[in-house]
C-alpha positions in Angstrom: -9.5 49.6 -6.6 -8.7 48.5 -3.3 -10.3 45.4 -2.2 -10.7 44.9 1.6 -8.9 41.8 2.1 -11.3 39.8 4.8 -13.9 40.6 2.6 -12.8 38.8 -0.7 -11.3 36.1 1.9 -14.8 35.5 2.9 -16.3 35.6 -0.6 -13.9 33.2 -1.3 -14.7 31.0 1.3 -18.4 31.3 0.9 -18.2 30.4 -2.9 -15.6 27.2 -2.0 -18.5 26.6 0.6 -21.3 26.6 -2.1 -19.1 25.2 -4.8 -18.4 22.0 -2.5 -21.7 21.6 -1.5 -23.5 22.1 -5.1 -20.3 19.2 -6.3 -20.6 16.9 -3.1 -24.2 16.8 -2.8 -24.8 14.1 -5.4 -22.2 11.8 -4.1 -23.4 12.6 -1.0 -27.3 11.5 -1.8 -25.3 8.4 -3.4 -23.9 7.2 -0.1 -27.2 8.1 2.0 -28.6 5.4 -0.7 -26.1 2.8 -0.6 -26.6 3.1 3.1 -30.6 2.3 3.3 -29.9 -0.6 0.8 -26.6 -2.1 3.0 -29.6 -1.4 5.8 -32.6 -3.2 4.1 -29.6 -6.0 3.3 -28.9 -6.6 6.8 -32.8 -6.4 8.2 -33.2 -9.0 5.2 -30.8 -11.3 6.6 -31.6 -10.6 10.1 -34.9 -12.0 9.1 -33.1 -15.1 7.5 -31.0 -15.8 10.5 -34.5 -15.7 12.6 -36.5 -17.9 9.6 -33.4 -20.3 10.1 -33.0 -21.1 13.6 -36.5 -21.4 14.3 -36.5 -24.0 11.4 -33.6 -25.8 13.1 -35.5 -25.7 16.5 -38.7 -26.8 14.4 -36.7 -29.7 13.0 -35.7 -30.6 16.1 -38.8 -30.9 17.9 -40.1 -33.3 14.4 -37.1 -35.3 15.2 -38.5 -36.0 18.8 -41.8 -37.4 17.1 -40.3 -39.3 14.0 -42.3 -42.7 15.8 -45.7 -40.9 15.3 -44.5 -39.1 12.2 -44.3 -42.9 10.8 -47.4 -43.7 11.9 -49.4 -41.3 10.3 -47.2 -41.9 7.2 -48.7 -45.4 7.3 -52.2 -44.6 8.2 -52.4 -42.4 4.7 -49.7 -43.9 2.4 -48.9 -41.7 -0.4 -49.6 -44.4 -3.0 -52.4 -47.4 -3.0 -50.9 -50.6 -3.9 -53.8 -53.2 -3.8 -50.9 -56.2 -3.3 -49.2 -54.8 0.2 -53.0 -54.1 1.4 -54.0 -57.5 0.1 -50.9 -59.9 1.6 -51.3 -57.3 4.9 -55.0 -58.8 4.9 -54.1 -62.2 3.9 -51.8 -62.3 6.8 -54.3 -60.8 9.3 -56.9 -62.9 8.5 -54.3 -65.9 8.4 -53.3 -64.9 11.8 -57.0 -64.9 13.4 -57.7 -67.9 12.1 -59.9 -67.1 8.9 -59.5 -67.7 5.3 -59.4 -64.9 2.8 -61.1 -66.7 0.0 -61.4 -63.9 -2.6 -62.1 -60.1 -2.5 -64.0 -58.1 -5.1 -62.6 -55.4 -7.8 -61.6 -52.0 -5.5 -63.7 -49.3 -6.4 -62.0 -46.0 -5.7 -63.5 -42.9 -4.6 -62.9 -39.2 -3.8 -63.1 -38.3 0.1 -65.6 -35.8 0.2 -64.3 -32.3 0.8 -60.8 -33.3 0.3 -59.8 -34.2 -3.4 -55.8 -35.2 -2.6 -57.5 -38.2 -0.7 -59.0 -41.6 -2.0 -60.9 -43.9 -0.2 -61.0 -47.3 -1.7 -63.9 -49.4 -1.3 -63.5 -53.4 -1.1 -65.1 -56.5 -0.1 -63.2 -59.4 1.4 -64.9 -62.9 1.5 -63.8 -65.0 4.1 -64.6 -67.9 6.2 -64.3 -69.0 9.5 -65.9 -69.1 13.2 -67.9 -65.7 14.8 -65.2 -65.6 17.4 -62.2 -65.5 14.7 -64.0 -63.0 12.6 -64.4 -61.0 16.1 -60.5 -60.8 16.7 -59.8 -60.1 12.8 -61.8 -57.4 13.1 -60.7 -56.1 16.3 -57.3 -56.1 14.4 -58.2 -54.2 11.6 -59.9 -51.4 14.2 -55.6 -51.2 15.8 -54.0 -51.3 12.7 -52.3 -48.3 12.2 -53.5 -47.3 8.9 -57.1 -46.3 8.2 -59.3 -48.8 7.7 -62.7 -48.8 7.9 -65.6 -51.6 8.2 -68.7 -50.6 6.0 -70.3 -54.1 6.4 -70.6 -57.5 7.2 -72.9 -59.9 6.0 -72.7 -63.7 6.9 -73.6 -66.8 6.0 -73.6 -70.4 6.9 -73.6 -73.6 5.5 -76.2 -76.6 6.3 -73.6 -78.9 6.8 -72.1 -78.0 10.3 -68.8 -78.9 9.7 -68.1 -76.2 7.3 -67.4 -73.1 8.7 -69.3 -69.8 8.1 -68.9 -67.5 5.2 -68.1 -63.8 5.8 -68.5 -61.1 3.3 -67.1 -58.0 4.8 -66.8 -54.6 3.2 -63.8 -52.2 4.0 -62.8 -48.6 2.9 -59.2 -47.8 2.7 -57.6 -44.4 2.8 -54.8 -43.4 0.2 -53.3 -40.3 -0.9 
């Protein structure tokens, strides 16, 4: 039998042709694979590159406000500690003129709506003149952090050398 020679060449070549393609197509689906993952890899870190430099720009720009950034740190102080609050009022009230004479027990509250923040409640008994009490309290109302004046009561003496007596409630603001 006599075989026409460009005919078995091309069988040949058509089988080779399916052969390959049946063997290679599996690696080939492999690599198409590894080649959406290295793609989702670099899209990830694309997106990492971004996240970063904004934060870098981001910390930049805090840096610029790092006097305010304190200010509001000390307006709401992570922790209440009645002894800085109480020598900070001491020294106030020393500084104005008045006399801290005692201050009650500080009742502490939840702020309403926000239950990370405390407000503490606490009355400060002090004495001396209207126009001292006026500049304490104007003090106070500056000071950087919160403080709030709930009420003042006052009272005097019938001997007019002594000097009034204040009794003036405060709320505080703590985290």
């Amino acid at each position: 039998m006599i075989f026409n020679r460009p005919i078995i060449i091309a069988i040949c070549l058509l089988f080779s042709l399916f052969l390959g393609v049946l063997l290679l197509r599996p690696e080939y689906q492999k690599l198409q694979n590894q080649n959406s993952i290295i793609y989702q890899k670099e899209q990830n870190l694309l997106g990492l590159k971004k996240y970063f430099s904004e934060n870098a720009l981001l910390k930049e720009e805090l840096n610029k406000y790092q006097d305010e950034i304190l200010k509001i740190n000390q307006a709401l102080p992570s922790e209440f500690f009645l002894p800085s609050l109480l020598h900070y009022l001491q020294k106030t009230a020393s500084e104005n003129g008045l006399i801290l004479r005692s201050f009650s027990q500080p009742a502490f509250t939840i702020f309403k709506g926000k239950e990370d923040i405390k407000e503490i409640h606490l009355n400060l008994f002090l004495a001396g003149s209207y126009s001292t009490l006026k500049t304490f309290l104007t003090t106070l109302e500056k000071n950087a952090r919160l403080i709030e004046i709930e009420s003042i009561s006052l009272s005097s003496s019938l001997e007019e050398e002594k000097p009034f007596g204040f009794n003036v409630g405060i709320k505080v603001y703590s985290y």
